[in-house]
C-alpha angles and dihedrals in degrees: 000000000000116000115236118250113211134182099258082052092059094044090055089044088055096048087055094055093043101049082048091061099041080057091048092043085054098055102044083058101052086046092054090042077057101049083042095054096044086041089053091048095048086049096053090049088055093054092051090048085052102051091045090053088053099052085050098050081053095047091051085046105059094033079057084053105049086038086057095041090057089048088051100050108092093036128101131183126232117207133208083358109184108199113255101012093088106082104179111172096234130114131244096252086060082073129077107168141000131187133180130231132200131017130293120357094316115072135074138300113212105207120201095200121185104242131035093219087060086061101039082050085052093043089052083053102042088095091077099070092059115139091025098090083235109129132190127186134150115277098256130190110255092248084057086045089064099042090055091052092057084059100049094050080045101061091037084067098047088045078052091056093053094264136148109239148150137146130260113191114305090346135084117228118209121179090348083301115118114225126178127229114224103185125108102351121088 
């Protein structure tokens, strides 16, 4: 025969229930506190990693810039260079190395030379050849390029404004004063 369900049956039956899946309910939270917490520590490692590796990638960075900027250092570019129109009373074995830029006759010679004095004595010269279209600059990172071009727009605007100026290096002279540019060079 059937056993009778009353109500106080059903109640403890649904108490039962109830208190399994508390306990349940219980369980499944300690377990995700858990996930959450692994989760938050692997996270964090993650961030440190990820700070060191910066630092790192910085660090790279400036040590290939002061690397380029050595390699750089005895070397000079030529624009608009036409072959046979530069006469610069150096010999062959000054040079070590040459290599040209830019398509046809027109275009710039980029000279390794052996010493650094040997360039610094060419760019004092470099004046010399105004009004031939000849130029002749130091061959600059590109980080240091455009922070000569800041200067140069810079002095064009003081020159605008009815100023003396000129640049010296890696400053910019107004009115015989030296004031330094801090824009884009760090």
């Amino acid at each position: 025969m059937a056993k009778a369900v009353t109500i106080a049956t059903f109640n403890d039956f649904g108490l039962k229930i109830n208190q399994k899946f508390e306990a349940l309910d219980a369980g499944i939270e300690v377990k995700l506190i858990k996930i959450e917490t692994d989760i938050s520590k692997k996270f964090k490692a993650y961030e440190k990693r990820d700070s060191e590796l910066e630092v790192q990638n910085d660090q790279l960075r400036e040590q290939f810039e002061r690397l380029d900027k050595k390699h750089r250092k005895n070397n000079l570019i030529i624009h608009d260079f036409i072959k046979n129109k530069v006469e610069v009373d150096i010999s062959e074995k000054d040079i070590r190395d040459s290599f040209k830029q830019g398509t046809g006759d027109n275009g710039s010679l980029l000279v390794e030379l052996s010493s650094f004095r040997q360039k610094s004595d060419i760019i004092k010269n470099a004046f010399k050849l105004k009004g031939t279209g000849i130029f002749i600059s130091p061959d600059l990172s590109p980080r240091d390029r455009q922070y000569q071009s800041t200067l140069v727009n810079h002095l064009k605007k003081v020159r605008a404004e009815g100023k003396t100026a000129q640049l010296r290096g890696n400053n910019l002279v107004i009115e015989r004063k030296k004031n330094l540019y801090f824009g884009t060079r760090a």
